[in-house]
C-alpha positions as CSV (number, residue, x, y, z in Angstrom):
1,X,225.3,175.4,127.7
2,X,222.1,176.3,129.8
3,X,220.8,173.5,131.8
4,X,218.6,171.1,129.5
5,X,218.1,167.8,128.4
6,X,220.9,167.9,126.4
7,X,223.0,168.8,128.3
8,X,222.0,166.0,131.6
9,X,222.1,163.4,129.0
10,X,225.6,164.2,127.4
11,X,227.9,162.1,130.0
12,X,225.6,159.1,129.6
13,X,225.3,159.7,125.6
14,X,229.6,159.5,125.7
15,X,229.5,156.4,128.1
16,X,227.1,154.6,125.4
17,X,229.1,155.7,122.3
18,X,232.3,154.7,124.2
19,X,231.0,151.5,125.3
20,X,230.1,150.4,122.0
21,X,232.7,146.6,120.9
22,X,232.9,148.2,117.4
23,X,235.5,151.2,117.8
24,X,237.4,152.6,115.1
25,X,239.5,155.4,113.6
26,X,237.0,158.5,113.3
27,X,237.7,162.1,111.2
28,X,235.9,164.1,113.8
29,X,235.3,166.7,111.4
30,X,233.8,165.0,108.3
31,X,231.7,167.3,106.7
32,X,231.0,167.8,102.9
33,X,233.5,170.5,102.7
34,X,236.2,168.0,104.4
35,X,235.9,166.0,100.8
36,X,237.4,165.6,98.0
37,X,235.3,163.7,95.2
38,X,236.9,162.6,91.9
39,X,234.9,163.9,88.2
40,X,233.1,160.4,88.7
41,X,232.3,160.7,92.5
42,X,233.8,157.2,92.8
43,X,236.7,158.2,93.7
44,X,236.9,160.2,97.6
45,X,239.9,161.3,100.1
46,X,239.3,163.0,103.3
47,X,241.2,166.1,104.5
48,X,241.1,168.8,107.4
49,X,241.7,166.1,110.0
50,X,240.9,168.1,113.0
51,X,240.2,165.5,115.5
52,X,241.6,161.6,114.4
53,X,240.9,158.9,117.2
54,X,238.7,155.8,118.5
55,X,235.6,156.2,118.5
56,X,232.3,154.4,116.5
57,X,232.2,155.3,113.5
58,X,228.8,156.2,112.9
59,X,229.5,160.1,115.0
60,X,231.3,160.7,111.5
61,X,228.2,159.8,109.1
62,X,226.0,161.8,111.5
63,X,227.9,164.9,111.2
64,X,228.3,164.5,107.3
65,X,224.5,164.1,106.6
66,X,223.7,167.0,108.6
67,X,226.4,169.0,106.5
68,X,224.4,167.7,103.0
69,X,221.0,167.6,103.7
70,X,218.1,170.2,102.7
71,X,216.3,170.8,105.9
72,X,214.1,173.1,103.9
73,X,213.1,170.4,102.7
74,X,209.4,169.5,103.8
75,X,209.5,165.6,103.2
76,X,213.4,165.4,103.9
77,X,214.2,161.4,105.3
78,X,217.5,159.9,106.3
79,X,216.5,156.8,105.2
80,X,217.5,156.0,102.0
81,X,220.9,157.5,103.0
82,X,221.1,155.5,106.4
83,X,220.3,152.0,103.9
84,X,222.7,152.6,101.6
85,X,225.7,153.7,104.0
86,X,225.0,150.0,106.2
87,X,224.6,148.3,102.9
88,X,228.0,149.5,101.7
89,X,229.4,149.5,105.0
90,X,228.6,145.8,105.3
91,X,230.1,144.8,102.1
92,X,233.3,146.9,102.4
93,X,233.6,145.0,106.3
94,X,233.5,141.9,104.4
95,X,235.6,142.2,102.0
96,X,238.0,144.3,104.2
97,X,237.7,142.9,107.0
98,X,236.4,139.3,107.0
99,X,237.7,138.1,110.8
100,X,234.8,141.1,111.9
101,X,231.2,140.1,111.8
102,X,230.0,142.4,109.4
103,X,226.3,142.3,110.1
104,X,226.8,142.7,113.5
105,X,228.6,146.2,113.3
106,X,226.0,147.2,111.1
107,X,224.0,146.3,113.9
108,X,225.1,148.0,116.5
109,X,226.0,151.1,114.9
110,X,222.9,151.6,113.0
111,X,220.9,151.2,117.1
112,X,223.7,154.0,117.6
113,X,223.7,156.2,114.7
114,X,220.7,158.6,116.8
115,X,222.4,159.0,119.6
116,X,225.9,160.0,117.6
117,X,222.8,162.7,116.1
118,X,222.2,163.5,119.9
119,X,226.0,163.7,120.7
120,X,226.6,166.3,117.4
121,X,223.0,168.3,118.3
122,X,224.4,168.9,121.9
123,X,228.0,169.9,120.9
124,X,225.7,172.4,118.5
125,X,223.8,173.8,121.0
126,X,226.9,174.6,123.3
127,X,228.8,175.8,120.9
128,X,226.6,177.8,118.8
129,X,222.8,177.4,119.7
130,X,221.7,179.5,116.4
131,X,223.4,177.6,113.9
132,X,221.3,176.2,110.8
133,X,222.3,172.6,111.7
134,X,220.1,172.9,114.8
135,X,216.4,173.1,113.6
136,X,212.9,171.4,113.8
137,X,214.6,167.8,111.9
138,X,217.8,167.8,113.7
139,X,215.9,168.5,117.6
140,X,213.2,166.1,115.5
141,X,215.4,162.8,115.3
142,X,218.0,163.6,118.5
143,X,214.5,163.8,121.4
144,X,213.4,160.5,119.2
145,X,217.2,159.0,120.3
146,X,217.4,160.5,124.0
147,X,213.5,158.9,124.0
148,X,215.1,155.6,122.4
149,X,217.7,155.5,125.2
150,X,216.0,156.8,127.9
151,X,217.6,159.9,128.7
């Protein structure tokens, strides 16, 4: 990777991922085509494990919302999809896992969930600079998280 922002931030954006209390197991490769949806879509296993270790978990939802979303589209928004993930997340950690404090993973991984963007949008750009995952609403919301975190 040529010398660029991305690339000076990418030690610090690791230390601040890593440093995060709220670790856990991640796919490392969870894209749409890593999925396996029942005929009801309520129903989902993961496969194509390519990578399984610590890490926050929010690097995975990153990666799969840039594999499903329309960047052609001209009002395209995470939003709705960033809600419902830490509304379901925060049920699921309740229920699940009721000695964590729910609402403060959600917490901390949703301040997080840019800079996972970041960390994804500069593995792009090293590995394949061209690719359709880096474009005007990917560089959009990963400057917004290096501007967030000051780097």
């Amino acid at each position: 990777m040529m010398a660029s922002r991305y690339k000076s931030a990418a030690e610090r954006i690791d230390d601040i991922l890593n440093d995060c209390p709220y670790q856990t197991l991640v796919h490392g490769d969870a894209k749409l085509a890593n999925f396996c949806f029942d005929e009801t879509g309520t129903q989902v296993s993961a496969v194509d494990f390519q990578y399984v270790g610590g890490g926050v978990g929010v690097k995975d939802v990153a990666l799969f919302l840039c594999t499903v979303l329309d960047f052609d589209e001209p009002q395209l928004s995470i939003d709705t999809y960033v809600e419902t993930y830490f509304e379901t997340l925060e049920v699921a950690l309740a229920r699940y896992q009721p000695n964590v404090d729910a609402s403060d993973v959600c917490h901390e991984w949703r301040k997080l969930l840019g800079l996972a963007w970041a960390d994804y949008q500069r593995f792009l750009l090293g590995w394949s600079p061209v690719h359709v995952r880096v474009n005007a609403f990917t560089n959009k919301l990963t400057l917004e998280a290096l501007d967030d975190f000051r780097l």
